[in-house]
C-alpha positions in Angstrom: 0.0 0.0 0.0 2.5 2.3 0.7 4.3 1.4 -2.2 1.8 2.8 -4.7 1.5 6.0 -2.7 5.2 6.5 -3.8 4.6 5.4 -6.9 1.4 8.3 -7.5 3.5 11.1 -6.0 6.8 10.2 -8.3 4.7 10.5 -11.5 3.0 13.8 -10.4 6.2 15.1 -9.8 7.8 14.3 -12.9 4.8 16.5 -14.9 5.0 19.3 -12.9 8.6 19.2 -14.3 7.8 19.1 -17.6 5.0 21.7 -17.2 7.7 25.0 -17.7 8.5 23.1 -21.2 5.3 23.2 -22.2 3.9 26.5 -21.6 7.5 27.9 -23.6 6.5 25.5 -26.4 2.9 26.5 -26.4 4.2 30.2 -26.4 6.6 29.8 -29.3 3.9 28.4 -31.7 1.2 31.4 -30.8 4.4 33.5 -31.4 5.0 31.8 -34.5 1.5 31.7 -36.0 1.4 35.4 -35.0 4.3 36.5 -37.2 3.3 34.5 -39.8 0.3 36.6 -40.0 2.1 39.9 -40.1 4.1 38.2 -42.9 1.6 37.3 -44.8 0.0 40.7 -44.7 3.1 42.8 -45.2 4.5 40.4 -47.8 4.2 41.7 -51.3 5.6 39.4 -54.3 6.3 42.7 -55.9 7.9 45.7 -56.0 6.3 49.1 -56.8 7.1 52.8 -57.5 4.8 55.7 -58.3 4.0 57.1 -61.5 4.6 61.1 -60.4 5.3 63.7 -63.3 8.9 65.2 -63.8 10.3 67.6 -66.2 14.0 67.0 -67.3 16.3 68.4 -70.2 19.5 67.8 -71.8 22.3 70.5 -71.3 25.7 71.4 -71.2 27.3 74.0 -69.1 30.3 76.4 -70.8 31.2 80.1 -71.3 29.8 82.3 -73.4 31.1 85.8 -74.7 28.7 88.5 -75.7 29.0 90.4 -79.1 26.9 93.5 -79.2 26.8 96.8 -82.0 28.3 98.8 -79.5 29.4 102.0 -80.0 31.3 104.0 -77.2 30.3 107.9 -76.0 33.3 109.5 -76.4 33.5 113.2 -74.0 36.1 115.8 -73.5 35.5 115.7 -69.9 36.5 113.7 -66.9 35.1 113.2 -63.7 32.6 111.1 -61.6 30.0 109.7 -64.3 26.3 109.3 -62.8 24.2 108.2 -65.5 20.3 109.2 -65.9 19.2 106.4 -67.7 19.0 103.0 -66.8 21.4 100.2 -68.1 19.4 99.0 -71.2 16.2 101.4 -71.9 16.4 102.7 -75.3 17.3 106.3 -75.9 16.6 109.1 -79.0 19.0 110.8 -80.4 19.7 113.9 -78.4 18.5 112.5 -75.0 20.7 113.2 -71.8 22.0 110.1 -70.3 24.3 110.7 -68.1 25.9 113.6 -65.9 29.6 114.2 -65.4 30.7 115.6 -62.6 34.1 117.6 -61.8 34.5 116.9 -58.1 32.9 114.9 -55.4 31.1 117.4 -54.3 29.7 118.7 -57.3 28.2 115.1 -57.5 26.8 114.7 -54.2 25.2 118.3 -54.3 23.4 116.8 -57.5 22.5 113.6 -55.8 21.1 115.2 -52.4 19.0 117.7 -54.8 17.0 115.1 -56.9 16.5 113.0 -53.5 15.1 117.0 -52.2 12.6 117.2 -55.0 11.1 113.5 -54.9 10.9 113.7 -51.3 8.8 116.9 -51.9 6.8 115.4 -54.8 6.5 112.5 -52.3 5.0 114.9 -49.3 3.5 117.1 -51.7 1.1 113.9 -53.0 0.3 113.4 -49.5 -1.7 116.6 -49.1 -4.4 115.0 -51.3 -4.8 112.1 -49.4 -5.0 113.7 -46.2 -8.6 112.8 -44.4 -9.3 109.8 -47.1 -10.1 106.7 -45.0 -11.2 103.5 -46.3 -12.4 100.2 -44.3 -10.3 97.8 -47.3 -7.4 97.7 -44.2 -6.4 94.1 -45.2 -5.8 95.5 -49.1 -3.7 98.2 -47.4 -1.5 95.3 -45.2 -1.6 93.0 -48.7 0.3 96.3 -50.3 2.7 95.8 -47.0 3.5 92.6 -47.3 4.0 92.4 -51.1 6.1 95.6 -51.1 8.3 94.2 -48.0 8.7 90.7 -49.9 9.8 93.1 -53.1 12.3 94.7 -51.0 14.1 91.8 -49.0 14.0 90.2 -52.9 15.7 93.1 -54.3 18.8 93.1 -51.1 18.8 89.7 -51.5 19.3 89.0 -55.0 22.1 92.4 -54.6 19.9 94.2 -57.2 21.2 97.5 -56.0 19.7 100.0 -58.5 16.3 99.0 -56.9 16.7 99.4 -53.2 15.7 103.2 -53.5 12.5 102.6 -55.7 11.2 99.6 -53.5 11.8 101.5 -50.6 9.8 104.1 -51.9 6.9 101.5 -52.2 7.2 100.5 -48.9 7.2 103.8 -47.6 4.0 105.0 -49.7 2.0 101.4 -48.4 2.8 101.8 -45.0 1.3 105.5 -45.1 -1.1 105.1 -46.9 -3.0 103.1 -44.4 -1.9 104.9 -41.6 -3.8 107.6 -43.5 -6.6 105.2 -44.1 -7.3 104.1 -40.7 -7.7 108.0 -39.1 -3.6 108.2 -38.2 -2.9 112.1 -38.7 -0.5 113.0 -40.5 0.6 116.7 -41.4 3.0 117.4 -44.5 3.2 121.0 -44.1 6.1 121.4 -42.1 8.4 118.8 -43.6 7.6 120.3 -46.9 8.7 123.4 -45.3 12.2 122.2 -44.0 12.3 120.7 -47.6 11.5 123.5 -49.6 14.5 124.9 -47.3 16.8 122.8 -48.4 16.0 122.7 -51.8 16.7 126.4 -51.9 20.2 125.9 -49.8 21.3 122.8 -52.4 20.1 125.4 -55.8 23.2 127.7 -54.6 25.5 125.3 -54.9 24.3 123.6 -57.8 26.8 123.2 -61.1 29.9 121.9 -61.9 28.8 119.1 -63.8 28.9 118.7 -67.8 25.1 116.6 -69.6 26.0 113.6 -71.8 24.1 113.1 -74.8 23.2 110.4 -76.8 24.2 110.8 -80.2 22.1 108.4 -82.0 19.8 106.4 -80.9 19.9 102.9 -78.8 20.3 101.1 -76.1 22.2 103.6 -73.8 25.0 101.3 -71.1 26.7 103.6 -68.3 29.7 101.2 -68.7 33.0 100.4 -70.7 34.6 97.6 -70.6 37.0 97.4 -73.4 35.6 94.6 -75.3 34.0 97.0 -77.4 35.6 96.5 -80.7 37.1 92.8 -80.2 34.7 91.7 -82.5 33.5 93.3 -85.6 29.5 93.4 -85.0 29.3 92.8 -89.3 31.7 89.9 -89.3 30.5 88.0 -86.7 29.0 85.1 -88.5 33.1 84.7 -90.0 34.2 83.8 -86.5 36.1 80.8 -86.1 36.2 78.5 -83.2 40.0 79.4 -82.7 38.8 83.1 -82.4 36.0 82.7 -80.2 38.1 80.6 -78.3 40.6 83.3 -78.0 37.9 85.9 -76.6 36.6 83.3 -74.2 39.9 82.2 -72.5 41.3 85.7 -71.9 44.1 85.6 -75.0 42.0 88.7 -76.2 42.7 91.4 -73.6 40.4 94.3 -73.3 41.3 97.9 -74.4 42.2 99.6 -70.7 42.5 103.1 -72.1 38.7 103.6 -71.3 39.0 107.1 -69.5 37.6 109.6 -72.3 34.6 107.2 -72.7 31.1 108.0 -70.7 29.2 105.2 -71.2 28.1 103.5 -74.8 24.9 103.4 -77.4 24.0 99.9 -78.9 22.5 100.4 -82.1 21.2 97.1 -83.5 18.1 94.8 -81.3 20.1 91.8 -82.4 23.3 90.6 -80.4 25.0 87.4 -79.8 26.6 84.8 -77.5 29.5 82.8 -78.7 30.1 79.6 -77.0 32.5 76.8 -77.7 31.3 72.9 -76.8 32.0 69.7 -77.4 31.0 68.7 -81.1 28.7 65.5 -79.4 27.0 68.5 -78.2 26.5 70.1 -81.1 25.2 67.4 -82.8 21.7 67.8 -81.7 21.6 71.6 -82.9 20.9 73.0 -86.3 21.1 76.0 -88.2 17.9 77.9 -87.5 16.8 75.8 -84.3 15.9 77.9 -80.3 18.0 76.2 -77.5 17.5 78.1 -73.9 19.9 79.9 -72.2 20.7 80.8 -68.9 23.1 82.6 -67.7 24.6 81.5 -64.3 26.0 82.8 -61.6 23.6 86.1 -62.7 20.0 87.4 -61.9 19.7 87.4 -65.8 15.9 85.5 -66.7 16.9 82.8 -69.1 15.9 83.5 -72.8 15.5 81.5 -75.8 18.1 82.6 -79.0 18.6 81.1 -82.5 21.2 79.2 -83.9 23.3 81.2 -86.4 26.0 79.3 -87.1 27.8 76.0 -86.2 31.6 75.8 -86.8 33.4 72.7 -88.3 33.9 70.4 -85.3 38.0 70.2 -84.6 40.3 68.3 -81.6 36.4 67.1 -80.9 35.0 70.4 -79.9 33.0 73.2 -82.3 31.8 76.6 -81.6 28.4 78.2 -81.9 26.8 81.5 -82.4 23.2 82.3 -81.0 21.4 85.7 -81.7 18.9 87.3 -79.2 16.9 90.5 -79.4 16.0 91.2 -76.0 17.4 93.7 -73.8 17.3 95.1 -70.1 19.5 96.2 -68.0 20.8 92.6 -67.0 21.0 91.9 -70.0 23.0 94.8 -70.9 26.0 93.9 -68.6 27.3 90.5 -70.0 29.9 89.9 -71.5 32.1 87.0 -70.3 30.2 85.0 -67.9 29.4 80.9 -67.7 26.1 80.0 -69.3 24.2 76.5 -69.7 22.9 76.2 -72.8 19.5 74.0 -72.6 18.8 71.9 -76.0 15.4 70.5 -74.8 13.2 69.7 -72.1 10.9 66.9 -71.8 7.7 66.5 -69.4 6.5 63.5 -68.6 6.3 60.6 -66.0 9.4 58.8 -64.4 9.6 55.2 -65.1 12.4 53.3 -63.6 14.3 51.2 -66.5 13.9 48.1 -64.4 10.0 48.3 -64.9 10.0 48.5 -68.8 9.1 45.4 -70.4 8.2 45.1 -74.4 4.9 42.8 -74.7 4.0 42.2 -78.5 6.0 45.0 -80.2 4.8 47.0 -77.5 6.7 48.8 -74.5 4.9 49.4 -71.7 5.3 48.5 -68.0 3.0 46.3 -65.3 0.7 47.9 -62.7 -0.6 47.0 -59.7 -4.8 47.8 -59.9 -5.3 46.4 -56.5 -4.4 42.9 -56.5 -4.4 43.0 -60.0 -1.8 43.0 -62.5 -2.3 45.5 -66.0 -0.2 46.1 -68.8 0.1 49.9 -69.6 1.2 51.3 -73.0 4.3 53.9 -72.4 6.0 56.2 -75.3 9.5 57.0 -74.1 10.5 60.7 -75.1 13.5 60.8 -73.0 15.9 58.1 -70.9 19.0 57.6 -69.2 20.7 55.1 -67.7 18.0 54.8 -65.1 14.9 56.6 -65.5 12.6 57.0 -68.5 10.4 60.0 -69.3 7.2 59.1 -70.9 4.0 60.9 -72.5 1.3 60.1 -73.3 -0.1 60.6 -77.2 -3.2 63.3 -77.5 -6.5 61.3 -77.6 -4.7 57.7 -76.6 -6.1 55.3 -74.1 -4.4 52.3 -72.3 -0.8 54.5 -71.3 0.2 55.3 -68.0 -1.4 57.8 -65.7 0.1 59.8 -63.1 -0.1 57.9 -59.9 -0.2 54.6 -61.3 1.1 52.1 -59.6 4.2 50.6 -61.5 5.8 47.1 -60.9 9.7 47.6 -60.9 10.3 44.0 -59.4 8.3 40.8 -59.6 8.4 37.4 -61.5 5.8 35.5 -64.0 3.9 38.6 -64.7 1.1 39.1 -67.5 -2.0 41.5 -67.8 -4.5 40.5 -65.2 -2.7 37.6 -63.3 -4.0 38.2 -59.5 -1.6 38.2 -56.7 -2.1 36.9 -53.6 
């Protein structure tokens, strides 16, 4: 009897030993089945990539030099030149664009007088708006802001020759709503201590010689010696050894420039001369618009024409573009980098791993779902590892922005459904 007893109590032991075992194994399989399941759900047989629209273009990056029909304003004065009319506004014959001054303060006398009399035309439009209110308060703060932005642009981008006209915007927003919203504002006796002034400044005033234009054009306050490297009728009998030459500085600029004030450009056409490399050039013709921006500059890019493409020699050629517009960034180049822009393409990106040719046919696989479909692409532009595609006017079955496109998976075919 006792012997059983023993017996009983020896095998519960022996499970109660085992029991730890157990619960870790019946752990590790819920753990197990649990990943499975968040392997199954995150588990995609392929790979995907959005459709999104991107614009591209193929370009080169070089120097250019500018050629214009430039003709310098020669004066039998000297002194400090302060020119009246802006770098690239077009002048008559007979205009006055610039002022030469015969000492410093000759010149500053002449400066602190013109700011006297727009400070009084300034003060003096101020008197009509006197007691003009107006509840439009958030058009007045929209003038504000858009003339502040103007202003931090203009420091920001070093556009000096504005800083004094957007300031002047600023000033005339900001008081015009004070005026607007009941602020009072008296102009009387500042355009007393003005007028004041004015008179003081009028006693002083001479010692300066007008420059006149003597034909008319495109007026430019400076010289810079480069003026007659080129002849502006030969230009089209450049050869890339010459151009080279202006671009790489064995053409030196005249430095005797002291009896010139400034100079008139005659023709609306000048020109950029660039040397490339002839694989470049390839893709240009006689006639053709490339895009070019000039960097390094606050110049806007422009498009120019293709004049004239050199005999390709030691694997490089030279080009000449012609433009027609003019400003006053414009009017300041000379030698300065460029990229030169031969096309742009807009489309959307396809990675080359996702092209596949289906009956004649490229196109890529999408993902609709669960379900696999074949879309029709027309390449308009690649590299080694994206494509640009479009899509033809009035065409169904290409790719649409946002599509889903496969860029890795295996056995694929137009509506095959993955698990």
């Amino acid at each position: 009897m006792n012997d059983e007893k023993v017996v009983k109590f020896d095998g519960r032991k022996k499970k109660k030993k085992y029991l730890p075992f157990l619960y870790v194994a019946f752990a590790l399989i819920i753990i197990g089945v649990f990943m499975y399941q968040v392997y199954k759900i995150n588990y995609s047989p392929v790979k995907t990539e959005i459709a999104l629209e991107k614009t591209v273009s193929n370009s080169v990056s070089t120097s250019a030099f500018v050629v214009r029909d430039e003709t310098p304003i020669k004066a039998n004065v000297t002194g400090t030149l302060v020119p009246l009319v802006e770098d690239g506004k077009r002048v008559a014959n007979g205009d006055d664009v610039a002022v030469v001054f015969d000492s410093e303060n000759a010149a500053r006398n002449y400066n602190e007088l013109k700011k006297v009399k727009e400070d009084i035309a300034y003060y003096s439009s101020l008197q009509n708006k006197v007691g003009v209110q107006t509840n439009d308060v958030e058009t007045l703060d929209n003038r504000i802001y858009s003339a502040c932005d103007d202003l931090v642009s203009a420091i920001n981008t070093g556009e000096v020759d504005n800083y004094s006209e957007k300031e002047s915007t600023l000033r005339d927003a900001i008081t015009s709503r004070q005026l607007s919203t009941g602020t009072v504002i008296d102009p009387s006796q500042k355009l007393n201590e003005l007028n004041s002034k004015l008179s003081e400044l009028q006693k002083n005033e001479g010692g300066y010689t007008k420059i006149q234009a003597n034909n008319p054009g495109y007026y430019i306050s400076t010289v810079d010696g480069y003026e007659n490297a080129v002849s502006y009728t030969g230009i089209l009998n450049l050869t890339t050894d010459k151009i080279d030459a202006l671009l790489d500085g064995s053409t030196l600029p005249n430095t005797d420039n002291s009896s010139y004030m400034g100079k008139l450009v005659d023709a609306f056409n000048w020109y950029i001369l660039c040397v490339i490399d002839y694989k470049d050039a390839a893709s240009l013709k006689v006639g053709g618009k490339i895009t070019v921006e000039f960097t390094g500059t606050t110049a806007e890019p422009l498009s120019a024409e293709v004049v004239k493409i050199n005999d390709a020699a030691d694997g490089r050629t030279s080009i000449i573009l012609k433009c027609n517009l003019m400003n006053k960034k414009y009017a300041v180049l000379r030698k300065n980098p460029v990229k030169l822009i031969f096309n742009t393409y807009t489309g959307y990106q396809v990675n080359n791993k996702a092209v596949r040719e289906v009956d004649g046919q490229k196109g890529v696989y999408v993902l609709n779902g669960n379900i696999v479909k074949f879309k029709k692409i027309n390449i308009v532009y690649f590299d080694s590892e994206y494509s640009i595609c479009s899509v033809p006017d009035g065409e169904s079955g290409y790719l649409k922005q946002y599509d889903e496109i496969i860029v890795e998976g295996t056995d694929l075919y137009d509506g095959k459904i993955l698990n």
